[in-house]
C-alpha positions as CSV (number, residue, x, y, z in Angstrom):
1,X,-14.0,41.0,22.4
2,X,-17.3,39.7,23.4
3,X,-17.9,36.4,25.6
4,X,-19.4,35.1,22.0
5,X,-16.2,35.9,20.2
6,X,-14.3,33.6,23.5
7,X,-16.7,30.8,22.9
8,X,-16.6,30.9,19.3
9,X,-12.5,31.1,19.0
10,X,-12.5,28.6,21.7
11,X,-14.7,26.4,19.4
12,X,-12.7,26.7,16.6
13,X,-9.4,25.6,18.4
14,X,-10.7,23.0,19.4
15,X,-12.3,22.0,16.0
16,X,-8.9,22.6,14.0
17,X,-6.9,20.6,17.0
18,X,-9.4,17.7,16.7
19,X,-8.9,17.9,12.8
20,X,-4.8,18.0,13.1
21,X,-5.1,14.6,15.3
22,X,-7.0,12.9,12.4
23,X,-5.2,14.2,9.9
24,X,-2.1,12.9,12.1
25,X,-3.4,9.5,12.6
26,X,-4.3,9.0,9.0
27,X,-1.0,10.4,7.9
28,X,-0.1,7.5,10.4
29,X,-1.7,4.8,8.8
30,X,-0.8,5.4,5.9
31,X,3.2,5.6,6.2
32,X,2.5,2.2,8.4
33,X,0.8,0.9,5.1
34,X,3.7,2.1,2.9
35,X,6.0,0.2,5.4
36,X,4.1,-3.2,5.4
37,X,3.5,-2.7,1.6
38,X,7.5,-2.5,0.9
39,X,8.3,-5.1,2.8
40,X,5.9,-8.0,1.4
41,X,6.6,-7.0,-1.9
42,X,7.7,-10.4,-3.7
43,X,11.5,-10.4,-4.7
44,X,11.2,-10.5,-8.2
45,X,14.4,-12.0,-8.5
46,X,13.6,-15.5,-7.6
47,X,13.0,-17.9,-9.7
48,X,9.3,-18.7,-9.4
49,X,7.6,-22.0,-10.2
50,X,3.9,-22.7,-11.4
51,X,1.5,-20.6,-13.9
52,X,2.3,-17.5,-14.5
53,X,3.5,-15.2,-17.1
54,X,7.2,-15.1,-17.4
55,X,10.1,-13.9,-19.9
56,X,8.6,-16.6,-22.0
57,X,4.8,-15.6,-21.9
58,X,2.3,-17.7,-19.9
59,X,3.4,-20.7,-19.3
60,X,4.2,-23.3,-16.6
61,X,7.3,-22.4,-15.0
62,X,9.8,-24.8,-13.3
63,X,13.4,-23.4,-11.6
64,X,12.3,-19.8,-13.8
65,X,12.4,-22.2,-17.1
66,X,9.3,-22.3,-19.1
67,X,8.0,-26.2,-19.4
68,X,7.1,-26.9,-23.0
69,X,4.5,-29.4,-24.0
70,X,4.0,-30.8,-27.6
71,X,0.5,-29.6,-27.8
72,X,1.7,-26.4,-27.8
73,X,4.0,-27.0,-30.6
């Protein structure tokens, strides 16, 4: 091998170590991201109040129980 062959595999290692560290640090982020995702998610199982749209349709919802008003009737 000639001392253009050394510098040009030594450029390439350290091109493809440079791109496994990024790739690492994104992979990273983004499992930190999954984390923090799955752990704000909003327990649907509580009973929610205010406008939204519930088993009933959109509504105004008190204690998970739609309000009904006589306009709407």
């Amino acid at each position: 091998m000639k001392k253009e062959d050394f510098k040009e595999l030594g450029r390439n290692v350290l091109l493809g170590s440079v791109e496994i560290a990024a790739g690492g640090f994104v992979t990273t982020g983004l499992i930190a991201s999954s984390f923090a995702t799955r752990s704000s998610v909003k327990d649907t199982s509580k009973n929610c109040n205010g406008w939204e749209h519930g088993a009933e349709g959109w509504g105004n919802y008190v204690n998970g129980e739609k309000l009904h008003y006589q306009e709407d009737e």
